[in-house]
C-alpha positions in Angstrom: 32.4 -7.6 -7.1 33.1 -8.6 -3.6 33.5 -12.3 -2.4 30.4 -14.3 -1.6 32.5 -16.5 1.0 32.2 -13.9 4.2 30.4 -16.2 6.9 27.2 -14.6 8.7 26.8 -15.0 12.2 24.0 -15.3 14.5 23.4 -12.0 15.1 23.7 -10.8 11.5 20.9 -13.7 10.6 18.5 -12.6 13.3 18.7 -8.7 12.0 19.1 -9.3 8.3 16.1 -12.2 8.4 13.2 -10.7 6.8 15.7 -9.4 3.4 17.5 -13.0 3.5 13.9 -14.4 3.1 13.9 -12.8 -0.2 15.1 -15.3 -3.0 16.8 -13.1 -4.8 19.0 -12.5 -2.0 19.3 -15.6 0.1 22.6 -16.0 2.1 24.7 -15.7 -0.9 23.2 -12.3 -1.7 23.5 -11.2 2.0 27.3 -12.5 2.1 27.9 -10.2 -1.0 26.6 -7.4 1.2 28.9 -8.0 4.3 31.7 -8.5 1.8 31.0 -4.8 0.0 32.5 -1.6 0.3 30.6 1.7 -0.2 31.7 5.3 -0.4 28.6 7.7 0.4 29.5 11.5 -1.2 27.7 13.5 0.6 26.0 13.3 3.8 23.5 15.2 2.8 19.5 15.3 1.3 20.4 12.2 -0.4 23.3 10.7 1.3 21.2 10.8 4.8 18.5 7.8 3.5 20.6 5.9 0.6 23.3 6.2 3.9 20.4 4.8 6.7 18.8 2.0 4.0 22.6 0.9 3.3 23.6 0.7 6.6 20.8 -1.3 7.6 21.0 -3.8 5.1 24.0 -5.2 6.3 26.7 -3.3 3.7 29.9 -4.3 5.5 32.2 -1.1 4.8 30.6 2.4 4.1 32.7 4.8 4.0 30.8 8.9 4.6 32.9 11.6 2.6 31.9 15.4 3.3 34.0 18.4 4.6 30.5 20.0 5.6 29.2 21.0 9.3 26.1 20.6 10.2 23.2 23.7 9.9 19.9 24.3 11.3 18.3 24.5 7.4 19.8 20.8 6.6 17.2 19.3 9.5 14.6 19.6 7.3 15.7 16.7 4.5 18.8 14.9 6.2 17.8 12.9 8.7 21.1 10.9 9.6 21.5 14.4 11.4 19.7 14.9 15.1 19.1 18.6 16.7 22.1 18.5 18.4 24.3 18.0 15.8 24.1 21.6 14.6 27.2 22.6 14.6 29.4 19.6 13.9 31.0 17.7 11.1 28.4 16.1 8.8 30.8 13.1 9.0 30.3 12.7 12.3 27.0 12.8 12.8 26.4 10.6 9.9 28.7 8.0 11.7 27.3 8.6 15.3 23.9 8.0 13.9 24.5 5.1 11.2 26.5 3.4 14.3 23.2 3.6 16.3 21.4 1.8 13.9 23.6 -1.0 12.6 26.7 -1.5 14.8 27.4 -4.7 12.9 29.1 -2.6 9.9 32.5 -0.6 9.6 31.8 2.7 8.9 35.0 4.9 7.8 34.9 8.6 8.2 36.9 11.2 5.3 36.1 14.2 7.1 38.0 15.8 3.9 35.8 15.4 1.4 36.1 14.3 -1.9 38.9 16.3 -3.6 41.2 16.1 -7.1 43.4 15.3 -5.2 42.2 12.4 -3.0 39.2 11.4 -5.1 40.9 8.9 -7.9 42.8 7.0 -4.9 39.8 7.3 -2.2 37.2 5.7 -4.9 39.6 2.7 -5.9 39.3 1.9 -2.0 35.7 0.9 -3.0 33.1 -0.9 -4.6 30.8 1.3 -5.9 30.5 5.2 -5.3 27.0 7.0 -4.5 26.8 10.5 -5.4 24.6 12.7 -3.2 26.4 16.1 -3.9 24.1 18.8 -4.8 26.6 20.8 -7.1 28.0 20.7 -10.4 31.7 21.2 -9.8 31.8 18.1 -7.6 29.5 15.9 -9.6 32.0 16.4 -12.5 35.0 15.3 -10.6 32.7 12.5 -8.6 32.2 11.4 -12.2 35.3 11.6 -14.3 37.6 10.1 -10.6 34.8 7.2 -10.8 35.9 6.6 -14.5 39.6 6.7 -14.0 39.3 4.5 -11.0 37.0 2.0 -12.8 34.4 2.3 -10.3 30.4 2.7 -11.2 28.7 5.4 -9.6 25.3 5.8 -8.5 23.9 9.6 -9.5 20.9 11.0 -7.8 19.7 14.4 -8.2 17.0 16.7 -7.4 15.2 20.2 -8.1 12.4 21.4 -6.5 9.5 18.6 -7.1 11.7 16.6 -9.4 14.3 13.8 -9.2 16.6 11.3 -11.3 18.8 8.8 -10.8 21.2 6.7 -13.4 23.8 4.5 -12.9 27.3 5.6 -14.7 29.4 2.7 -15.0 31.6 3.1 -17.9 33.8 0.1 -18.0 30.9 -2.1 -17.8 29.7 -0.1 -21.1 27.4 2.4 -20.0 27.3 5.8 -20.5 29.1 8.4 -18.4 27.3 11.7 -16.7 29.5 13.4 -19.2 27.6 11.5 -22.2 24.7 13.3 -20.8 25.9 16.7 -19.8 29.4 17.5 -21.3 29.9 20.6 -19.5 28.6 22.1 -16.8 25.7 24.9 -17.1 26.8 28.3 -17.2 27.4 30.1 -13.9 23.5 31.1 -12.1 21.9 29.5 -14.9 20.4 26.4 -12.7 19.8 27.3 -9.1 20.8 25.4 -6.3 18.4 24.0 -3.4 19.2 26.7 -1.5 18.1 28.9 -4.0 14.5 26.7 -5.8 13.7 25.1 -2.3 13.7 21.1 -1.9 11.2 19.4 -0.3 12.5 16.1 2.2 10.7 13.4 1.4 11.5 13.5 -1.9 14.9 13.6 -1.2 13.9 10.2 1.0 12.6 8.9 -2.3 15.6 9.5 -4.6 17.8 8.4 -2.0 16.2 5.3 -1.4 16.4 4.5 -4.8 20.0 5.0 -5.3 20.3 3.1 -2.0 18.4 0.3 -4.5 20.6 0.4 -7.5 23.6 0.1 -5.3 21.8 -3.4 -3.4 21.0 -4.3 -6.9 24.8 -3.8 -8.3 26.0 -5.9 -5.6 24.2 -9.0 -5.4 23.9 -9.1 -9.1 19.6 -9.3 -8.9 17.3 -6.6 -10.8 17.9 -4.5 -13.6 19.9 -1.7 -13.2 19.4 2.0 -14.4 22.8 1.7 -16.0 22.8 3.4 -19.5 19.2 4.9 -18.7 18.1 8.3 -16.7 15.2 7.4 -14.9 13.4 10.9 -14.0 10.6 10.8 -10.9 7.5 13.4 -10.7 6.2 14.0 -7.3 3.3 16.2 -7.8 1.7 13.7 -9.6 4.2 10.4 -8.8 5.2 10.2 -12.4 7.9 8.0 -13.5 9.8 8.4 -16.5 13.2 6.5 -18.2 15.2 7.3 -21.0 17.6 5.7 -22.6 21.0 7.2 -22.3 24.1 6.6 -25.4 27.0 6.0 -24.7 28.2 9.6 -26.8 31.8 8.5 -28.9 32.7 12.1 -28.7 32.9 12.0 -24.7 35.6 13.9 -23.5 36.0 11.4 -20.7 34.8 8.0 -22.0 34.5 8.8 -26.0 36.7 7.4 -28.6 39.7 10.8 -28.4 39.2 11.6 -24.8 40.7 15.1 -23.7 40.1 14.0 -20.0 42.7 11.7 -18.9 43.5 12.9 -15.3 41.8 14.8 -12.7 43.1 18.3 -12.9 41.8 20.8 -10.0 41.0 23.7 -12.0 38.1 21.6 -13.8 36.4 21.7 -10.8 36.4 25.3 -9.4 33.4 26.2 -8.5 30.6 28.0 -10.8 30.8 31.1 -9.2 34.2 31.4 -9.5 33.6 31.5 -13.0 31.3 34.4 -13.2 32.1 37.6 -13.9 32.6 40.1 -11.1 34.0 43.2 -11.9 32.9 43.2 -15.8 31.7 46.7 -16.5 29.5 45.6 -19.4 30.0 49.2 -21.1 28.6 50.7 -17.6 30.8 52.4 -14.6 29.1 50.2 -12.6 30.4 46.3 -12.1 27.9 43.3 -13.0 28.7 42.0 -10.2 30.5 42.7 -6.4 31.3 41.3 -3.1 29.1 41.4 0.0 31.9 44.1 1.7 32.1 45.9 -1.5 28.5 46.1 -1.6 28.7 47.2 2.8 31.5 49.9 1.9 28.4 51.5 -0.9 26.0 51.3 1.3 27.6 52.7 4.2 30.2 55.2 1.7 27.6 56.8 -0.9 24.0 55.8 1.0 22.4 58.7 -1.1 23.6 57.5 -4.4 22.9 53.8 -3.7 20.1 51.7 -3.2 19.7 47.8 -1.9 17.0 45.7 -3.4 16.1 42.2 -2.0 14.6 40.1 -4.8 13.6 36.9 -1.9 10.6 35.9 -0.9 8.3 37.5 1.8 8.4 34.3 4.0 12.5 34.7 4.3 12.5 38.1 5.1 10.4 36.6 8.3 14.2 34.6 8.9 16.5 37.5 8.7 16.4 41.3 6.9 18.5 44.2 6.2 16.4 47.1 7.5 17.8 49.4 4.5 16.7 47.4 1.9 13.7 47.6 0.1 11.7 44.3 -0.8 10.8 43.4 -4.2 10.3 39.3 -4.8 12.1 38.0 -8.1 8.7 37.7 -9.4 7.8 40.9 -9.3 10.5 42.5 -10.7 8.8 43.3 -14.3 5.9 44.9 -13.5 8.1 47.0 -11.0 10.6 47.3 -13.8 9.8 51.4 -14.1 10.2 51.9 -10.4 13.9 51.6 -10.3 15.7 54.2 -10.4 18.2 55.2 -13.0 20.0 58.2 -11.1 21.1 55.7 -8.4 23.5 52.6 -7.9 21.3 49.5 -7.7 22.2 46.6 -5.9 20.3 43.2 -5.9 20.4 41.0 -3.4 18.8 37.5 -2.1 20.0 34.4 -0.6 23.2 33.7 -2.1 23.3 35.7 -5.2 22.1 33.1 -8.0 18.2 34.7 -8.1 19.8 38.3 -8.0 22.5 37.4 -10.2 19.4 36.9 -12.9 17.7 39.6 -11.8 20.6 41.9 -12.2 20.8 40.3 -15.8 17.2 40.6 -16.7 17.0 44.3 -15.1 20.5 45.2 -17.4 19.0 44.1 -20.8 16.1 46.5 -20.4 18.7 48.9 -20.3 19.6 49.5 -16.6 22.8 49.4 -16.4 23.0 50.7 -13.1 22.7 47.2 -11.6 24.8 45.2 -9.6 24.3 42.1 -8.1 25.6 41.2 -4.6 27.4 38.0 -4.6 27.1 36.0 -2.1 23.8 37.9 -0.7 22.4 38.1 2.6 23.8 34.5 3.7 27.1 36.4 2.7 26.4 39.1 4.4 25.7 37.2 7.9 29.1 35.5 7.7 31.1 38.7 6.9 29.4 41.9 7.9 26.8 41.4 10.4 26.5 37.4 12.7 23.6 38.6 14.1 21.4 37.7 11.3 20.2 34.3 11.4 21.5 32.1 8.4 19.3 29.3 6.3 
């Protein structure tokens, strides 16, 4: 815990006045804040308010670790990023704009990221870690380099109308993410954002309560959601908590733990895990590359047929004229309008929603199915910039 001796000064008593008034907090509790040091995964949906409640509390040291630019879809939710930042680092947005509104605070850029190779020493620098990464791979290293460095870490999380947040903190004996979720899910079988949508202010919600548990963790006041998943509702503002166990057969934190260091290949990606060229007893792949997919389309254009599985409302964004539109939805009752004498390839944003179409379409016996990895955000990076991306 950091040192409750750090002096305040004027200025810092004029802008921290109205939270000092709080007894919980006091002086002491605001000295505890200028003394702390938090790392912020992820500028992002949730990094963007836990990063802008933090920084306005008075943390003295928060440190922004993302390797991401800036796009025109991530206005929508994360909010430490202006208009004109499209285009740039995340990390320097995040810094330009957390300066703006606290320039009493350190604030340390890693424009690398969080990686196996850096995470275990970057996370000892710290406090306390908040996790607002929004994919499996790095919430398993996030978690298992917050263990080995005996650091807690704040989890938040979020799909579609839904959010949680927990509190991993191991060494102070709670449960790890790994307690809850051993392993991650199998490769397309939970969609991303980009994939089930997200809606902003309820990242703003999630965020600000991990924001919360990290205040809470360092002036020592409240109860913490340490050893519990607390799960939040917005449809209806439901709010739910469950008690987590600390699992003894953990392979990080159990009694025989097979997870001692941080080894990259843990942490590849899910995609990279799926299969891509399996033929599933069929001449034609599962699965294939967006300039595979090009070179079919443009080789054999009689023998082969693009399908986009998306939604009407992003073929408004960008379109392949060739393609014909079928939403995911509507794939069953369209199910004996594909045809069987052709190569079919799926398509939709980045190839998780065709990737289960392609899987749904194949048990019914089509085996003429592929699915495009990558899909049409794929294909505006590699084969045609022209298409706008979101």
């Amino acid at each position: 815990m950091p040192d409750q001796s750090t002096p305040l000064d004027a200025a810092a008593l004029r802008r921290y006045n109205r939270q000092i008034l709080l007894e919980e907090i006091g002086i002491e509790g605001q000295q505890k804040l200028a003394r702390a040091k938090v790392l912020i995964v992820g500028a992002g949906g949730l990094g963007s308010p836990a990063a802008l409640y933090l920084a306005a509390a008075g943390i003295g040291t928060i440190g922004i670790a993302d390797l991401d630019h800036v796009e025109e879809h991530n206005l929508q939710r994360q909010l430490l990023h202006p208009t004109e930042s499209v285009g740039k680092p995340k990390v320097d947005s995040a810094i330009a704009s957390l300066r703006a509104i606290n320039p009493l605070i350190d604030l340390v850029p890693h424009r690398e990221g969080v990686t196996p190779e850096n995470a275990v020493k970057l996370f000892e620098e710290y406090d306390i870690i908040l996790d607002g990464t929004d994919n499996f791979p790095v919430r398993y290293l996030n978690n298992d380099a917050a263990f080995l460095a005996q650091r807690p870490l704040v989890h938040g999380s979020i799909y579609k109308f839904e959010g949680q947040i927990s509190v991993f903190d191991s060494h102070h004996g709670g449960p790890c993410y790994r307690c809850l979720f051993p392993e991650p899910p199998s490769a397309g079988s939970v969609p991303n954002c980009g994939e089930a949508g997200v809606i902003g202010a309820l990242c703003g919600v999630i965020g600000s309560m991990q924001a919360l548990e990290v205040i809470k963790y360092l002036t020592g006041y409240g109860e913490l959601q340490r050893g519990k998943l607390l799960t939040y509702r917005a449809l209806d503002h439901q709010i739910t908590s469950i008690v987590i166990p600390r699992s003894p057969d953990c392979p990080l934190c159990g009694s025989k733990p097979n997870i001692t260091t941080i080894e990259a290949t843990r942490y590849q990606p899910i995609c990279e895990t799926a299969p891509s060229t399996s033929m599933n007893e069929s001449e034609h792949p599962v699965e294939i590359t967006v300039p595979v997919a090009h070179q079919l389309l443009t080789d054999k254009p009689s023998e082969t047929i693009l399908i986009d599985v998306r939604e009407p409302h992003e073929l408004e964004i960008c379109r392949i004229e060739i393609a014909q539109h079928i939403p995911m939805r509507q794939i069953p009752e369209n199910l004996s309008e594909l045809p069987r004498d052709k190569h079919v390839l799926i398509m939709c944003h980045h190839g998780e929603r065709s990737r289960r179409v392609t899987e749904y379409l194949r048990a019914q016996g089509l085996d003429n199915v592929t699915n495009i990895d990558g899909g049409i955000d794929g294909w505006a990076m590699e084969i045609d910039q022209q298409l706008a991306r979101y």
